[in-house]
C-alpha positions, 0 to 999 in steps of 0.5 A: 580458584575463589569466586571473587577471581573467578568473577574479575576474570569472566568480567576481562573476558567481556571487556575483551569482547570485539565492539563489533561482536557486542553489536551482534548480540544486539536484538534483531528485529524479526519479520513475521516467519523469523527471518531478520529485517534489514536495516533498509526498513530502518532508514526514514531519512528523506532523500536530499533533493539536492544530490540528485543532480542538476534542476530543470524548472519547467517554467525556464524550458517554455512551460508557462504558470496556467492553470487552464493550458494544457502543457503535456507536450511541453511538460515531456520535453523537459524530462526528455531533456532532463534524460538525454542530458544524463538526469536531473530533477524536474521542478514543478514550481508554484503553480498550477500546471495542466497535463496528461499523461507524463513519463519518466526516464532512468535519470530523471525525478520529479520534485513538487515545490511547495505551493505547486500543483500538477493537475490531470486534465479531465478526459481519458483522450489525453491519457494514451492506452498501453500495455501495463497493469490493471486488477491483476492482470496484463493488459492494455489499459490507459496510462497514469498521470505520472509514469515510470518504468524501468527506473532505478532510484526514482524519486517523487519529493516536494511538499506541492500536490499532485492532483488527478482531479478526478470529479468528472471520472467520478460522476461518469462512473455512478452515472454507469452504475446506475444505467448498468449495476454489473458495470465494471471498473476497467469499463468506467475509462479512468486514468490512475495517478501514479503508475510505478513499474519494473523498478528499484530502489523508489521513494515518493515523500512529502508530497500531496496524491489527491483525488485520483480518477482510479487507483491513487498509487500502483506500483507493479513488479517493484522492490525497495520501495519507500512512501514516506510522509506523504498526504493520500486523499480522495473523498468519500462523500457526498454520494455523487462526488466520491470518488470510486476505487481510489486504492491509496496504495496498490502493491502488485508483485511487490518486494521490500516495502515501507510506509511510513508517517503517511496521512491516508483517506480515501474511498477505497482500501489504503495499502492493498496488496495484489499479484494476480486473479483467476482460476489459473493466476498461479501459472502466469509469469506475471503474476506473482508474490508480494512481501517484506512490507511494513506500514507503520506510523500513519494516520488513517482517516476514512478507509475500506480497509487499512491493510487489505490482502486481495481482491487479486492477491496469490501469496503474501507474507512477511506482512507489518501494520503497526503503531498507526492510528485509525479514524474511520475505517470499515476494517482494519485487516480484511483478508478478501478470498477468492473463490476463483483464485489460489490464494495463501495469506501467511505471516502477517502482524498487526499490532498497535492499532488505535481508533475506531473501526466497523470491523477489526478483522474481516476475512469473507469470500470476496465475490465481486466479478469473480469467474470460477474455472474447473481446475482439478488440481486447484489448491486450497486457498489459507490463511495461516500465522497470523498476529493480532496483538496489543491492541488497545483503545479500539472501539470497534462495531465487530472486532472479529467478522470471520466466516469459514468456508469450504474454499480457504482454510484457516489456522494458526492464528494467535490473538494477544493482549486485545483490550477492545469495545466491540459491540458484536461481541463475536469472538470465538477462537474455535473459528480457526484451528490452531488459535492462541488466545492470551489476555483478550479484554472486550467491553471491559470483561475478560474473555477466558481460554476454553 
């Protein structure tokens, strides 16, 4: 048989290939330990307010457009009629509208139309105390504003706000730091903005989550989760008036998670992942993992920390912070370790990162309000198969703030086509075991392998 034959032959041979099988050989995209990420994660559509079932306007149901009434009751009667009549969408129209604490029902959504505010009202009496989830543990503490529990295909849509107005919490809480600097924050009485529980299948998009008395956004025990275009703001100044603990987006034992075109500032962390504290975090059954997230094309204004890993973490993996842009953040990753808690931090990616920052990656023992117990067989926390890579035009105060410890272990790091100015000029992969370091440019001089 010639070449020329034999060619014509293996070209009938792929033309003979199934669509379907071409389709395969399509490269998958990768989750940071390898496995395939699903084309859930693809999927940036906004839900279609509309298929969602009959609207319930508030204001046809005895709600009245008052900034100044508090309406809680007659807020909840709609929903609760909204669930009893087999579930709908609860139209916040324009407006502002006072409220305390506000549950959802299986069924049921909440739509902010344009121009409309629901606002919290400024005192933790008309937020009711109920076992839920606060700092890694399970407790009673007070509701959010907004509340869902048990919920399948929950939605938040809407381009209104949403807004904790939190500057009464705030002030009372510097007032408590002031009188007593080991006052905690259970103890300062704040209500978050949106608590999210035992769910599936949520998205939250286009709406406006701002100036929460307490953590802005807490999802607890939940899977398939989307926040999508959505503005997430509390102020970090004047000294007086910022706003404490207000964590963008709290991801506690959380599976399955997309952020994506979010506006993101606060006076705290922005994504936070969390799953439990303490010497002996890893025998309670509610505590637990958190993985398969990817945070990608946002915005971030002032932050903590763009991604942060603890303070009340277990075991995270199959992390994603990508193609974001930074304008003040105190640190891109920080990985807090807890000297009192078994930690293990592994897969997790980071890359495409622009903007400004104190430090890129920080990874120090985090102390604050800590309570070491003696365990003798208390694991060794660690950091392992972490990824930093393409990053460019970051101008960062110290692009690697890592400390060693007796207390974690780290290694397995690789650092790759880094183009940063980097005033501390710390760098130094023998930190870690296990570092790769290719194509790392700082201040404009290439740092050589040794």
């Amino acid at each position: 048989m010639n070449i020329s034959r034999l060619m014509i032959m293996m070209a009938l041979l792929i033309l003979a290939v199934p669509s379907d099988a071409k389709k395969k050989v399509k490269k998958q995209a990768l989750w940071p330990n390898g496995e395939v990420i699903s084309e859930w994660f693809m999927d940036t559509v906004r839900v279609d307010v509309s298929t969602l079932g009959r609207q319930y306007v508030i204001t046809d149901y005895g709600v009245v457009q008052d900034s100044t009434k508090l309406q809680t009751e007659a807020i909840q009667k709609v929903i609760d009629r909204a669930a009893q009549d087999g579930g709908g969408v609860v139209v916040f129209p324009k407006g502002t509208f006072l409220s305390g604490s506000l549950f959802f029902r299986q069924g049921t959504h909440l739509h902010m139309a344009e121009g409309s505010v629901l606002k919290g009202i400024d005192a933790i009496k008309y937020y009711p105390i109920r076992k839920t989830r606060m700092e890694g543990q399970t407790l009673n503490y007070f509701c959010a504003l907004v509340n869902a529990d048990q919920v399948d295909g929950f939605t938040i849509t809407g381009k209104g706000t949403i807004n904790g107005n939190g500057l009464r919490f705030w002030e009372e809480f510097w007032i408590r730091r002031q009188y007593n600097r080991q006052c905690t924050n259970l103890e300062a009485l704040r209500p978050r903005l949106v608590y999210i529980s035992n769910a599936k299948n949520v998205t939250v998009q286009d709406v406006h989550l701002i100036n929460s008395p307490f953590w802005t956004n807490h999802i607890y025990n939940s899977e398939r989760i989307k926040y999508l275009y959505c503005t997430i703001y509390a102020p970090h100044e004047p000294q007086d008036a910022k706003a404490p603990s207000s964590d963008a987006l709290d991801l506690d034992v959380c599976k399955d998670v997309l952020v994506h075109g979010c506006n993101i500032s606060v006076n705290d962390d922005a994504v936070v992942l969390k799953g439990g504290k303490g010497t002996w975090a890893d025998k309670d059954p509610d505590n637990g993992p958190s993985c398969n997230i990817i945070i990608q094309h946002c915005k971030y204004g002032f932050v903590h920390g763009c991604l942060t890993l603890g303070s009340e973490s277990l075991h995270d993996w199959n992390v994603i912070l990508r193609d974001c842009s930074v304008d003040e953040a105190n640190n891109v990753l920080w990985l807090k370790m807890r000297p009192d808690t078994p930690q293990h931090y592994e897969y997790v990616t980071v890359e495409n990162m622009t903007g400004n920052c104190r430090n890129f990656l920080l990874i120090r023992p985090w102390t604050q309000f800590f309570k070491p117990e003696q365990r003798d067989d208390m694991p060794l926390s660690q950091c392992n198969n972490i990824v930093i890579r393409n990053i460019h035009h970051m101008n960062c105060q110290n692009f690697f703030a890592v400390s060693k410890s007796d207390k974690y272990a780290l290694k397995d790091f690789t650092f790759e086509n880094i183009d940063v100015a980097d005033e501390a000029k710390a760098f130094d992969k023998n930190l870690i075991e296990g570092t790769v370091a290719k194509n790392i440019v700082v201040n404009g001089e290439k740092i050589v392998d040794k």
